[in-house]
C-alpha positions as CSV (number, residue, x, y, z in Angstrom):
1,X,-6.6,-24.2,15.5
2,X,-6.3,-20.8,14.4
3,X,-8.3,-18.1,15.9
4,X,-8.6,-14.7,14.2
5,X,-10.2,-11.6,15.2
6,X,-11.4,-8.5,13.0
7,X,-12.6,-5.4,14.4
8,X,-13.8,-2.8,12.1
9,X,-13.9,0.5,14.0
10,X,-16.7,2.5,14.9
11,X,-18.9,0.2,12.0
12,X,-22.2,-0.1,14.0
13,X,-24.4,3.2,14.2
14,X,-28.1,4.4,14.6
15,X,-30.8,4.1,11.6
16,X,-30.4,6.9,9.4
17,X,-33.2,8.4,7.4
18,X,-31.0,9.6,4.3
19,X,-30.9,5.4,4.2
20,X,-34.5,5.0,4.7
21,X,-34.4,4.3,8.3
22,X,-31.6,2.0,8.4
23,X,-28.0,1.8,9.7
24,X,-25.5,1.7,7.6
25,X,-24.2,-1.7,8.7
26,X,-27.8,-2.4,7.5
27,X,-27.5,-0.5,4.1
28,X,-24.5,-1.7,3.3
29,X,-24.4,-4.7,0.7
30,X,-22.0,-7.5,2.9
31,X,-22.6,-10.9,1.7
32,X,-19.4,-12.5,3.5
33,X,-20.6,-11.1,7.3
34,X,-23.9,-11.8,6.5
35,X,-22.6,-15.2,5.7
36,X,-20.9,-15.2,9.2
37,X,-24.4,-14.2,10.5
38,X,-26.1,-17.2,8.8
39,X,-23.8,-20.1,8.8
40,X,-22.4,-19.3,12.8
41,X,-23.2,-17.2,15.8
42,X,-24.8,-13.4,15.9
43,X,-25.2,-11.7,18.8
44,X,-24.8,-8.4,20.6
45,X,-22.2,-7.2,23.5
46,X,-21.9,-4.4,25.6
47,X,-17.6,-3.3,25.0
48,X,-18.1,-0.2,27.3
49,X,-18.6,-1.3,30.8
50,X,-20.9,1.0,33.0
51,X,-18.6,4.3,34.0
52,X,-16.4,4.3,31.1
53,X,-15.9,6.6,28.4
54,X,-17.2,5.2,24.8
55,X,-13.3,5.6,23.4
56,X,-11.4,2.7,21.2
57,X,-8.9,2.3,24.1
58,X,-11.5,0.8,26.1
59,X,-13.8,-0.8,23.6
60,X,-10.7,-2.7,21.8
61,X,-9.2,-3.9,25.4
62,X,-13.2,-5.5,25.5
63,X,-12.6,-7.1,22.0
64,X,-9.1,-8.2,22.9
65,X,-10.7,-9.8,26.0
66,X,-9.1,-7.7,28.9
67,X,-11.6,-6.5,31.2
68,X,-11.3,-2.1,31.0
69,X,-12.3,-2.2,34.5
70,X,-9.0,-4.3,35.8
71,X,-6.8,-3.3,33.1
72,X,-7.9,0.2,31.7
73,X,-5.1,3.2,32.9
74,X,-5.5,5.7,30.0
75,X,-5.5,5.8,25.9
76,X,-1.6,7.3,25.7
77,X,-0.1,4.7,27.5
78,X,-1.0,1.8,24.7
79,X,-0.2,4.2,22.5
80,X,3.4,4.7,23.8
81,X,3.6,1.1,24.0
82,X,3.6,0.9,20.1
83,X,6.2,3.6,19.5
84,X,8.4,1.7,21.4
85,X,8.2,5.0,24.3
86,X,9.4,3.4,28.1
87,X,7.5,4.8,30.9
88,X,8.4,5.0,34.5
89,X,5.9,4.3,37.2
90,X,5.7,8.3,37.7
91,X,5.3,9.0,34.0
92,X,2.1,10.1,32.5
93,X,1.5,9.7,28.5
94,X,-0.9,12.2,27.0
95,X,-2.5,11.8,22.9
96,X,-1.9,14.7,21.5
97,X,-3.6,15.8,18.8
98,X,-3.3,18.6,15.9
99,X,-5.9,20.1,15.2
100,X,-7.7,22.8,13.5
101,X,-9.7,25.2,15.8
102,X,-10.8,28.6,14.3
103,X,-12.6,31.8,15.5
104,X,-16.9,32.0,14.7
105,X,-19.0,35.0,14.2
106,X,-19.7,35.5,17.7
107,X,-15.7,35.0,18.9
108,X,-16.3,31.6,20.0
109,X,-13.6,29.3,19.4
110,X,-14.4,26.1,17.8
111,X,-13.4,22.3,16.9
112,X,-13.1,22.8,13.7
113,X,-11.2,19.7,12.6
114,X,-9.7,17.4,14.9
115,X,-7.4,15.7,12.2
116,X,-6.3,19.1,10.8
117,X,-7.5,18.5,7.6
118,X,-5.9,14.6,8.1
119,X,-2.4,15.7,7.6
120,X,0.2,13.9,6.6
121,X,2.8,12.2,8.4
122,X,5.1,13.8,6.9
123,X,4.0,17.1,7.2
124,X,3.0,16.3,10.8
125,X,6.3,15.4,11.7
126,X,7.8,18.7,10.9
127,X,5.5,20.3,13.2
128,X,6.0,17.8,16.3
129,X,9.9,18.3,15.6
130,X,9.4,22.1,15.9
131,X,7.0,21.1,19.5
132,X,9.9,19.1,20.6
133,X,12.2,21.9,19.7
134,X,10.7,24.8,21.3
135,X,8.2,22.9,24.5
136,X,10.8,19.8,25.3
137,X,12.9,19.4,28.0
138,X,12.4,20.2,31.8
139,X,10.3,16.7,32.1
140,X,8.3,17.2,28.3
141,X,9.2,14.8,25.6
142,X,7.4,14.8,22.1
143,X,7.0,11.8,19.8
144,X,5.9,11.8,16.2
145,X,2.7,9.3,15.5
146,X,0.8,8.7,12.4
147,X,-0.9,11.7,10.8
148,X,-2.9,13.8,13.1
149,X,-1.8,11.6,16.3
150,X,1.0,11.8,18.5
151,X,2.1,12.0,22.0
152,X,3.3,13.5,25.0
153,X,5.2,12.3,27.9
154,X,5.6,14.0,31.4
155,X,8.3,12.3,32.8
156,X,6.6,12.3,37.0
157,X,3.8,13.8,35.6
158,X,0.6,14.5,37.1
159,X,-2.4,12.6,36.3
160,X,-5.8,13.7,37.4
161,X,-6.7,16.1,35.0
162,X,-9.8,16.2,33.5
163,X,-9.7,16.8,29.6
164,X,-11.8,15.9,26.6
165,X,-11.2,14.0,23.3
166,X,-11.5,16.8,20.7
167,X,-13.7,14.1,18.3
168,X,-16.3,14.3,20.5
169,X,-16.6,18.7,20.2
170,X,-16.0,18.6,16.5
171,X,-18.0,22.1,15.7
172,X,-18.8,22.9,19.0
173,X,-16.7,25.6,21.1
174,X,-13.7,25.0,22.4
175,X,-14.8,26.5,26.0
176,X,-15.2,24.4,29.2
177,X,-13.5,21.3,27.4
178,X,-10.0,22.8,28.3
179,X,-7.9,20.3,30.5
180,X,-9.0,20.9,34.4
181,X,-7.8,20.0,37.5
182,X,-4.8,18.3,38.4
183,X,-2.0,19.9,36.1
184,X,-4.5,21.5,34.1
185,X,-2.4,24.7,34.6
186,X,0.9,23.5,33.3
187,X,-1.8,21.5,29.9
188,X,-3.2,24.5,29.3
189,X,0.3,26.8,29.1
190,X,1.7,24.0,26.5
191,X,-1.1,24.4,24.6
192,X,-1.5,28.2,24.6
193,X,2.4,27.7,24.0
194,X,1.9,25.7,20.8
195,X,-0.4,28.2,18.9
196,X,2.5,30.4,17.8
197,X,4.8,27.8,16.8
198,X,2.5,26.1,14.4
199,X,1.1,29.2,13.3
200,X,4.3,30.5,12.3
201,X,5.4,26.7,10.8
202,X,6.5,26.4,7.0
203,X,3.9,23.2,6.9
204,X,0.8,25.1,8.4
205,X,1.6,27.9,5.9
206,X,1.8,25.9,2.9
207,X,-1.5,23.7,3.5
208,X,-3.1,27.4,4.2
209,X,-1.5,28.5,1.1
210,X,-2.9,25.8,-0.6
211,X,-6.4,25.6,0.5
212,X,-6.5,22.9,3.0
213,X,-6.9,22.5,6.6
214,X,-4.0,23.7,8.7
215,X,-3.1,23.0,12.0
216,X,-3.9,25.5,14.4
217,X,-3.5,24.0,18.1
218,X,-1.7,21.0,19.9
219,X,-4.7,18.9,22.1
220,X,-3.8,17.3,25.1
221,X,-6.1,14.7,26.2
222,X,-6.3,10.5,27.1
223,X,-3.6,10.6,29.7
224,X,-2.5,7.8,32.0
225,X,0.7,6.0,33.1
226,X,1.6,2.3,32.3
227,X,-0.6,-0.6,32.3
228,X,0.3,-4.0,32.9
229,X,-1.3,-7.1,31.1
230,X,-0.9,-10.3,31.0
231,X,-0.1,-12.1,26.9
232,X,-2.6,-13.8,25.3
233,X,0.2,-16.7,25.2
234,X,0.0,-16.6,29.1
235,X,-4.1,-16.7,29.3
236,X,-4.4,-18.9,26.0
237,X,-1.1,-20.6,24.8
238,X,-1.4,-18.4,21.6
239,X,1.3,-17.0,19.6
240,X,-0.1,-14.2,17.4
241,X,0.3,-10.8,15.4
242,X,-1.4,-7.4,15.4
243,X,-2.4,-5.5,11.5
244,X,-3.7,-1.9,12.5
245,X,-2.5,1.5,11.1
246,X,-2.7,3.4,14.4
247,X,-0.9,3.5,17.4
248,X,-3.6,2.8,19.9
249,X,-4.2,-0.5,18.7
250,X,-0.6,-1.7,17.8
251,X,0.2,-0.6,21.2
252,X,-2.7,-3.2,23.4
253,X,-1.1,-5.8,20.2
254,X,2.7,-4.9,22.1
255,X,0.9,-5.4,25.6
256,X,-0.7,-8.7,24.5
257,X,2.4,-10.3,23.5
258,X,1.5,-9.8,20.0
259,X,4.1,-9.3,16.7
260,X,3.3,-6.1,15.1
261,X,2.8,-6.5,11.5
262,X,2.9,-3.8,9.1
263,X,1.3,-3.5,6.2
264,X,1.9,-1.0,3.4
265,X,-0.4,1.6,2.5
266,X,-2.4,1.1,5.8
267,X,-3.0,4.9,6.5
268,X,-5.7,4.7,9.4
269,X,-8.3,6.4,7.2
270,X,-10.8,5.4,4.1
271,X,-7.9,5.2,1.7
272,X,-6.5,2.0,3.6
273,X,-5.4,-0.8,1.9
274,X,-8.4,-3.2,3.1
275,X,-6.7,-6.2,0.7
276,X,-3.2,-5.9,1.8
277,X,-4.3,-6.0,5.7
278,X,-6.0,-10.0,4.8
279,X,-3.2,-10.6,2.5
280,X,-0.6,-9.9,5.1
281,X,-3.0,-11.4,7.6
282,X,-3.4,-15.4,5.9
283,X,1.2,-14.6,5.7
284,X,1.3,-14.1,9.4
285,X,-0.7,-17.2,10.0
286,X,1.6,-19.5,8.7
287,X,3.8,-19.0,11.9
288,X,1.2,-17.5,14.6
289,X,-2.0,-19.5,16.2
290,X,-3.8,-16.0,16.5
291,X,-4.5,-12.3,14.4
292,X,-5.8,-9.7,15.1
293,X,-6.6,-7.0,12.2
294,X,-7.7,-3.8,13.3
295,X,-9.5,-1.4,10.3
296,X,-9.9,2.3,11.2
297,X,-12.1,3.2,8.5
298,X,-15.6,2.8,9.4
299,X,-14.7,5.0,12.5
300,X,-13.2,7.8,10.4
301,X,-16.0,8.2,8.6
302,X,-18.1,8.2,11.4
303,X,-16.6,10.7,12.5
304,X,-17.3,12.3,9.7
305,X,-20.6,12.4,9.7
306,X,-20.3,11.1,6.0
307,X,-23.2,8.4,5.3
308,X,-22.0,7.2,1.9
309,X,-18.2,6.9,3.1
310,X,-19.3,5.2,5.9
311,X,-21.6,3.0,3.8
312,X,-18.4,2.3,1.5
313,X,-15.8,1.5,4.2
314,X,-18.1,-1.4,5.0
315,X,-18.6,-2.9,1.8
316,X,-14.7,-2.5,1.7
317,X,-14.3,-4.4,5.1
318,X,-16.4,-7.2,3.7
319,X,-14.9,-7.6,0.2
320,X,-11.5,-7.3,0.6
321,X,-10.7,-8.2,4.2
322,X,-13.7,-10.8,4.9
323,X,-13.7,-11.9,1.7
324,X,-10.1,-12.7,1.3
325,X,-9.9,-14.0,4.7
326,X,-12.6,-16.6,5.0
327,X,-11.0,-17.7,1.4
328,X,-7.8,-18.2,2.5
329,X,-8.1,-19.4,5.9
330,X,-9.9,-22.8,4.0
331,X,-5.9,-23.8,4.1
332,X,-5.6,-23.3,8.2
333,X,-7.6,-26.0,8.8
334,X,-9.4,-26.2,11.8
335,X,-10.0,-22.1,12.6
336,X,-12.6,-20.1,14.0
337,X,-12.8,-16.2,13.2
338,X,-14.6,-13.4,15.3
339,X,-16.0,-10.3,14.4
340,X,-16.9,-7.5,16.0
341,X,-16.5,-3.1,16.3
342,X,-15.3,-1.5,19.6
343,X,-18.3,0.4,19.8
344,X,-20.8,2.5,17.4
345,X,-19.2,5.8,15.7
346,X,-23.2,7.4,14.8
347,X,-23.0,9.6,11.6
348,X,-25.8,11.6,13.6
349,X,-23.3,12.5,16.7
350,X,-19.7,12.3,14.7
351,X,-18.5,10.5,17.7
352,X,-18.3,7.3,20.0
353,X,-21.3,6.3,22.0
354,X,-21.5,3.3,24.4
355,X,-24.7,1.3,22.4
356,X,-24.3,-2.7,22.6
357,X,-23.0,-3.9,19.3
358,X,-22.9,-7.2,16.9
359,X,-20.7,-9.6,16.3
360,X,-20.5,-12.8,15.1
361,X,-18.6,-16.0,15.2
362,X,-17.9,-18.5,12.5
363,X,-15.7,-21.5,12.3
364,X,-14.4,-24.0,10.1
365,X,-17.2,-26.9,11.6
366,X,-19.8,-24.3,12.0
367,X,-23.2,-26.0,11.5
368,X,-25.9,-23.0,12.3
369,X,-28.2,-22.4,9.6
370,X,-30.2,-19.3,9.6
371,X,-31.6,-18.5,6.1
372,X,-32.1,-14.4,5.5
373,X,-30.0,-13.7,9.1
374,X,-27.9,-10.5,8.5
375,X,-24.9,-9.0,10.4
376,X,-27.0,-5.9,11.5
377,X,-27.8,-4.0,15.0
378,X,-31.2,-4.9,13.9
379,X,-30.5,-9.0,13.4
380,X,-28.1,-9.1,16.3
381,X,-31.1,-8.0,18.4
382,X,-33.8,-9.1,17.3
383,X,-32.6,-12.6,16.1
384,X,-28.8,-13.2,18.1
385,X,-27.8,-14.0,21.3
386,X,-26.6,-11.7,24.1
387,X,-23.2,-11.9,25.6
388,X,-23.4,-8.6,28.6
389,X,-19.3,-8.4,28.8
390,X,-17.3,-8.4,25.3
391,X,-14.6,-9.1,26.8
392,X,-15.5,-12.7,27.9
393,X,-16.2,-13.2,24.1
394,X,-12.9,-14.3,22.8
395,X,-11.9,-16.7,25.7
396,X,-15.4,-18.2,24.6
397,X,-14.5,-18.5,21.4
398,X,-10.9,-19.8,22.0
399,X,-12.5,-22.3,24.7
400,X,-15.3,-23.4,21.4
401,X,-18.0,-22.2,23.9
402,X,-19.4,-19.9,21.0
């Protein structure tokens, strides 16, 4: 059997009036998960348990069936799992960000752009070198990510701060979202710190120079220390590989047990090569029992606020990586393939929120029929079944429960 698992990130939302009252998920013209919907199993699932924030570390632990609340320790620790970073018991990862914050009328700084204008890696790179150069040592290391995301380790670090995922203050001030609490004091100096060193950095002068977003400000946030979870070979016997652009989720793939696959031109944004991600997917299965592909885009644009992109990255999901993958797994006979989002990414709010979600099941001896069912929030609802913990879902589906 081979079992695989797509999550596009951030695709369910809220209904939107600029489409007529419906979601995008709804809008959006996706024969192949409405196929999914008809021919298997719909439903909705809570991926944020009760307490939790509504971030993609937690919701994709849910889809990857670990429960947040016996696993969860923080965002930056996965993520330093994927850049091959060792932590120490004592050691505390931190995301960091760069981002764009500028000065309003009234004085007020404000989240401008959390992805500084989604600079390149390249470009990015520079500017953590120069971090690493000026704020390393004395317990502070810097790591280049992808883009806009990197990290932080404080080597017997403290933990208990309190600080804010600059996506959810995009064009909102800045004020009373600054780290607090435990080590807020020493955050808060490396981030005053930073200002003048990417000011003054040949990269944030030439994208200013050239009319595009510049970084302004490292952003501390999603700290914790190292988690500890068991493979999916040791809770299902399953060899398998991980497709995702972006750190977080390559890093849970690391902690699963799962070969990191990489795919070129897999940027983490809209641009992201949907039909190389399948392609590389139906390679991997060849050797593996299990994938998992991971596709940023719906989130991005989310996050946004951007209805038609949003609308697009969906029909892009379903074409080229649904499409190609229900095609090509008709040679991996028997299979079963599970799809599902993390959690919603509204247009309205440009950030996460903790709303149940759809997702649906099909397999290669699926029998359900259920003419005119579509892979909506609406159908899930209205027409699906309910599953209260997502992250029970995929040992039901490896089990042929669902």
């Amino acid at each position: 059997m081979k079992y695989v698992v797509v999550q596009p990130d951030g695709m369910s939302d809220r209904p939107i009036a600029e489409l007529g009252g419906a979601t995008p998920l709804e809008f959006a013209r996706t024969p192949n998960l409405d196929l999914i919907a008809a021919q298997g199993t719909l439903g909705l699932t809570v991926t944020i348990p009760p307490g939790f924030p509504p971030g993609s570390d937690v919701g994709t632990m849910s889809v990857l069936g670990y429960d947040p609340a016996v696993y969860h320790t923080g965002r930056s620790p996965i993520e330093a799992a994927s850049m091959g970073v060792e932590l120490g018991p004592r050691d505390v990862a931190f995301r960091l960000n760069l981002v764009t914050v500028e000065r309003d009328s009234e004085g007020r700084e404000i989240m401008v752009d959390f992805t500084s204008g989604h600079i390149s890696t390249e470009e990015s790179t520079q500017v953590i070198e120069a971090l690493r150069g000026e704020l390393g040592g004395n317990g502070f290391e810097f790591y280049a990510g992808v883009s806009y995301r990197h990290l932080m380790v404080w080597r017997d670090g403290e933990v208990g701060a309190e600080t804010t995922p600059p996506h959810d203050i995009t064009g909102k001030p800045t004020a009373g979202h600054l780290p607090k609490g435990e080590g807020a004091e020493v955050l808060n100096s490396l981030m005053e710190r930073s200002r003048r060193i990417i000011a003054s950095h040949p990269v944030a002068r030439a994208r200013r120079a050239s009319g595009k977003r510049a970084p302004t400000l490292m952003w501390l946030w999603g700290q914790g220390r190292r988690p500890r979870l068991p493979t999916l070979k040791e809770r299902f016997g399953l060899e398998g590989a991980v497709i995702a652009a972006v750190d977080l989720v390559k890093g849970l793939g690391v902690l699963g047990g799962l070969a990191v696959i990489d795919v070129p031109g897999a940027t983490g944004f809209t641009d992201t090569n949907y039909l190389g991600k399948a392609q590389y997917g139906l390679q991997a299965l060849a050797e593996k029992d299990f994938l998992f592909v991971h596709v940023e885009a719906p989130d991005e644009a989310g996050h946004q606020g951007d209805v038609k992109e949003k609308v697009r990255a969906i029909e892009e999901v379903d074409a080229k990586v649904l499409g190609t993958l229900l095609a090509g797994l008709e040679r991996y006979q028997p299979w079963r393939l599970l799809v599902m989002p993390d959690h919603p990414t509204p247009c309205a709010i440009k950030t996460h929120a903790d709303d149940p979600v759809p997702f649906g099941v099909l397999g290669s001896d699926s029998r359900g029929c259920a003419p005119g069912r579509r892979f909506s929030e609406r159908d899930a609802r209205e027409r699906g079944i309910m599953v209260p913990k997502a992250h029970e879902l995929l040992g039901l589906v490896v089990e042929g429960k669902i």
